[in-house]
C-alpha positions as CSV (number, residue, x, y, z in Angstrom):
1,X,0.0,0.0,0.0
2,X,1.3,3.2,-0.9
3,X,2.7,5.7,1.9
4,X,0.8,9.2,1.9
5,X,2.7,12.3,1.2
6,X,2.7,13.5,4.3
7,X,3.3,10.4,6.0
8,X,6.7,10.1,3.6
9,X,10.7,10.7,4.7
10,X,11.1,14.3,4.5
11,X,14.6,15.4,2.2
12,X,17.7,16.7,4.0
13,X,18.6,18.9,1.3
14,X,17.4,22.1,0.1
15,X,15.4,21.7,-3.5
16,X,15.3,25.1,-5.7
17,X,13.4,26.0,-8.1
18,X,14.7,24.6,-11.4
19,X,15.0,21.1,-9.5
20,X,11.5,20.7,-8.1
21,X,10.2,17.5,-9.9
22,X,7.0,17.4,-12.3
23,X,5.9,14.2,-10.9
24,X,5.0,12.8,-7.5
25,X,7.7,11.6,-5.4
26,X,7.1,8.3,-3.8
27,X,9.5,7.6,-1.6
28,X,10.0,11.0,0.6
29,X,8.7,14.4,0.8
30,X,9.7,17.6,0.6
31,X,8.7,20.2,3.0
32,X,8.6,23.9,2.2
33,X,11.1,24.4,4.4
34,X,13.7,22.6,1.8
35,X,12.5,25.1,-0.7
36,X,14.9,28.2,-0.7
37,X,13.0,30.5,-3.2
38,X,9.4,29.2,-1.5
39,X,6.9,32.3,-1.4
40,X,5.3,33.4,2.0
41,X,2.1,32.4,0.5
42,X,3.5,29.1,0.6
43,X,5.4,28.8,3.5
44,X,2.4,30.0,5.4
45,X,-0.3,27.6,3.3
46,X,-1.2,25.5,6.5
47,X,-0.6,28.1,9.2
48,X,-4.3,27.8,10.0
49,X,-4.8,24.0,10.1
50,X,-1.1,23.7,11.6
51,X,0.4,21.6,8.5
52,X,3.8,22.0,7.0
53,X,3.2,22.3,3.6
54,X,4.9,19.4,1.0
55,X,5.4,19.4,-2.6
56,X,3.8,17.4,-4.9
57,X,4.4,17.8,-8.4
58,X,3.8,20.3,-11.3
59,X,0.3,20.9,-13.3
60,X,1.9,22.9,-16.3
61,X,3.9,25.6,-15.1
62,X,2.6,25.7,-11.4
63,X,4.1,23.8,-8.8
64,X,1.6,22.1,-6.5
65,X,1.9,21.8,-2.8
66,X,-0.5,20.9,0.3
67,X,-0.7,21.4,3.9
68,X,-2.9,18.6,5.8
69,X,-3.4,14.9,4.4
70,X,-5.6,14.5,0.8
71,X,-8.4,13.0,1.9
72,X,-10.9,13.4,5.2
73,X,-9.4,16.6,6.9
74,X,-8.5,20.3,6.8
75,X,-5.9,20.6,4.0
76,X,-5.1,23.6,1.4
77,X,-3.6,23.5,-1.5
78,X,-1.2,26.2,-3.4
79,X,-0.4,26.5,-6.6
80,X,2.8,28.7,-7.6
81,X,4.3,29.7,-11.2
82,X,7.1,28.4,-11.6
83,X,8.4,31.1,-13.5
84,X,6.5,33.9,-11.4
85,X,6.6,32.7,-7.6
86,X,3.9,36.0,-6.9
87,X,1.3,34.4,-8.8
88,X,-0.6,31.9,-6.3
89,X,-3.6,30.2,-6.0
90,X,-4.8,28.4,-3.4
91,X,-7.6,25.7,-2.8
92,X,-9.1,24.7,0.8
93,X,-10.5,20.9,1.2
94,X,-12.4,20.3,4.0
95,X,-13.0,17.1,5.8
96,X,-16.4,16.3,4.5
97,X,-14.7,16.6,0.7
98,X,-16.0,20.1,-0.2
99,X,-14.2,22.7,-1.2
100,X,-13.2,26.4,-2.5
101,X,-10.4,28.1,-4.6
102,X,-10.2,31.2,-7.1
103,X,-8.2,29.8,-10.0
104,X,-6.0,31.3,-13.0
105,X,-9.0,31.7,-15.2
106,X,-11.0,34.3,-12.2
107,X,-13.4,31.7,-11.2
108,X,-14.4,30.2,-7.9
109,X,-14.1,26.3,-8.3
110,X,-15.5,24.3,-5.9
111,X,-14.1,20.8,-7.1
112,X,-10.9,20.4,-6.5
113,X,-10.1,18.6,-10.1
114,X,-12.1,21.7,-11.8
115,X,-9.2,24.0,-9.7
116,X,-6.4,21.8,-11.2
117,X,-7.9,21.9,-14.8
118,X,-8.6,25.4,-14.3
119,X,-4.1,25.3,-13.7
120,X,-3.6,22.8,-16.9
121,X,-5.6,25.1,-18.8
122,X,-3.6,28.7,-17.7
123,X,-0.6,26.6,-18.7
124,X,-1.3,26.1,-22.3
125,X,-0.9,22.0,-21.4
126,X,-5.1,21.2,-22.5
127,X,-3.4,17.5,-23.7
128,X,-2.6,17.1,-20.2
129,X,-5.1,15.4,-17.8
130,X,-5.0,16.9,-14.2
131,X,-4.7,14.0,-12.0
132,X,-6.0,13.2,-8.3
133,X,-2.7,14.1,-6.4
């Protein structure tokens, strides 16, 4: 059975940028605090439901992180540009699966794979699908 994210090995070395992975890792984890040029908005994602925030992979050119578990509790989700890290968007989840985020395209989502569509989409990658992560 796969390990959640947030149950994973955190790294012991810093991650920038340019070296941030585009898919899951499944093995460890990287916490914001391993991410040098990581955005308050980022750093501060899971101040409220007292979660680090982890990285989980990229949806075009945003890269994805969460603070709290993926399924059944308080958790938010950020999404960064890559190549603009003061362009964010976040997503909360609640524990009874509902949920609310402004994303790239102005619109309030409330489905969480609409949000992540809505960040394939702003990134030009439409082949793309956006997965569950």
């Amino acid at each position: 059975m796969p390990v959640p994210a947030e149950d994973r090995p955190p790294v012991e070395h810093d991650v920038h940028t340019d070296e941030l992975p585009a898919l899951p890792q499944r093995d460890s984890r990287i916490p914001v605090a391993r991410w040098p040029e990581a955005p308050a908005a980022i750093r501060e994602l899971g101040t409220d439901i007292d979660a680090e925030p982890g990285y989980l992979r990229r949806i075009g050119r945003y890269l994805l992180w969460r603070a709290g578990p993926a399924v059944k509790a308080d958790a938010r989700y950020g999404a960064v540009a890559a190549d603009d890290l003061t362009e964010v968007w976040t997503f909360r989840l609640r524990p009874d699966g509902t949920g609310s985020g402004i994303g790239p395209d102005g619109a309030t989502h409330d489905r969480f794979r609409s949000w992540k569509e809505a960040l394939r989409d702003a990134s030009g990658d439409v082949g793309d699908e956006a997965d569950d992560t």
